[in-house]
C-alpha positions in Angstrom: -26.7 -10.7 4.3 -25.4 -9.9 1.0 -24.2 -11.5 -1.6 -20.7 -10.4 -3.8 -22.0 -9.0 -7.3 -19.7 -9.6 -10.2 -16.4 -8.3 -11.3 -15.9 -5.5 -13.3 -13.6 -3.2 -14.8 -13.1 0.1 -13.3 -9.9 1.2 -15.0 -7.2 -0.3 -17.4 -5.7 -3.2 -15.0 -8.0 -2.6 -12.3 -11.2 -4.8 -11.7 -13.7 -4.0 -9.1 -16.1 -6.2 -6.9 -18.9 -5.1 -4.0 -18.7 -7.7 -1.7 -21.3 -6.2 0.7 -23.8 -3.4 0.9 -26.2 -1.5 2.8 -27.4 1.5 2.3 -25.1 3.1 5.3 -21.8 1.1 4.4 -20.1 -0.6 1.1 -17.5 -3.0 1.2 -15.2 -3.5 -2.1 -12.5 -5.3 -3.4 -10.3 -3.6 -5.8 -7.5 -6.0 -7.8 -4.7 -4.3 -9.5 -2.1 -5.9 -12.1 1.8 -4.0 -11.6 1.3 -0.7 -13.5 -1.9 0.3 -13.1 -3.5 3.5 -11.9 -6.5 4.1 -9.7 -7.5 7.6 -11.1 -7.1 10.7 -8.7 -10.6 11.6 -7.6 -12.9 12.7 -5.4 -16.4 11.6 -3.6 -18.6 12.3 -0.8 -18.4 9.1 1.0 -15.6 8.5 3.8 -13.8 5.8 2.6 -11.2 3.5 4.9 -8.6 1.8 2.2 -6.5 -1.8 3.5 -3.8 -3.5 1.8 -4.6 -6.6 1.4 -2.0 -7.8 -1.2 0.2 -5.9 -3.0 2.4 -2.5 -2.9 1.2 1.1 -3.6 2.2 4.5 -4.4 -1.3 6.3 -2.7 -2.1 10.0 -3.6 -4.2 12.0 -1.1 -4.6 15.5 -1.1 -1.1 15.9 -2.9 1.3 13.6 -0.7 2.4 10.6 -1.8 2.1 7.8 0.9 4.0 3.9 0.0 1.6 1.5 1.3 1.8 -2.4 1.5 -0.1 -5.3 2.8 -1.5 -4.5 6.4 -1.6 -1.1 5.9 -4.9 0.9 6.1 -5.9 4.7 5.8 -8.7 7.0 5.8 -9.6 9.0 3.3 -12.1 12.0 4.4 -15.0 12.7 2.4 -14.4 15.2 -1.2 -10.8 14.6 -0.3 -9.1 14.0 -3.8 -6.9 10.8 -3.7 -5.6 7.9 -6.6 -2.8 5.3 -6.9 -0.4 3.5 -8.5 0.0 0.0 -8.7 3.7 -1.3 -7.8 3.1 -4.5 -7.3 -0.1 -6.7 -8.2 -2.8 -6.8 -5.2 -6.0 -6.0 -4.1 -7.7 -3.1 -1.8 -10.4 -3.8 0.4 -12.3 -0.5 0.2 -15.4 0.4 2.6 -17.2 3.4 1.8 -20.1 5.3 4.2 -22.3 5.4 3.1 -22.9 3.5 -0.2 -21.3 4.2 -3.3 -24.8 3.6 -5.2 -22.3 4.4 -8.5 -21.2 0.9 -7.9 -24.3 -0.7 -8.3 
């Protein structure tokens, strides 16, 4: 079992926290204030995104997608993708495998 490591910032009004990891899968919690951007970017890992709070303006590959609390997606490895904040919440990202960057 693992244990949540702390909090930290990832980008201006955006804090980030692994609440589980093994070296095949990653979960993390991602809390945004109103406003705030989760850079577009890209990675290697497949990642599946869920709403667990909040409303968002998500970017991936170039079309916009308004997401809110229940809503999940997928995002496909090297895909580029970011978002905007529209109203506080938090993301509960899991990643395969392990975004060892986040250790």
């Amino acid at each position: 079992m693992s244990r949540p490591f702390p909090a930290v910032s990832a980008d201006p009004g955006v804090t980030r926290q692994v609440l589980a990891e093994t070296p095949e899968m990653m979960v993390v919690s991602f809390a945004f204030r109103t406003g705030a951007v989760g850079r577009k970017h890209s990675h290697p890992h497949v990642q599946s995104t869920y709403v667990r709070s909040g409303r968002f303006a998500f970017h991936l590959d170039g079309t916009e997608h308004l997401i809110g609390p229940g809503d999940s997606l997928v995002i496909p490895g090297s895909q580029v993708h970011g978002c905007r904040c529209l109203e506080a919440g938090e993301l509960i990202d899991t990643f395969a495998p392990r975004r060892d960057d986040f250790l």
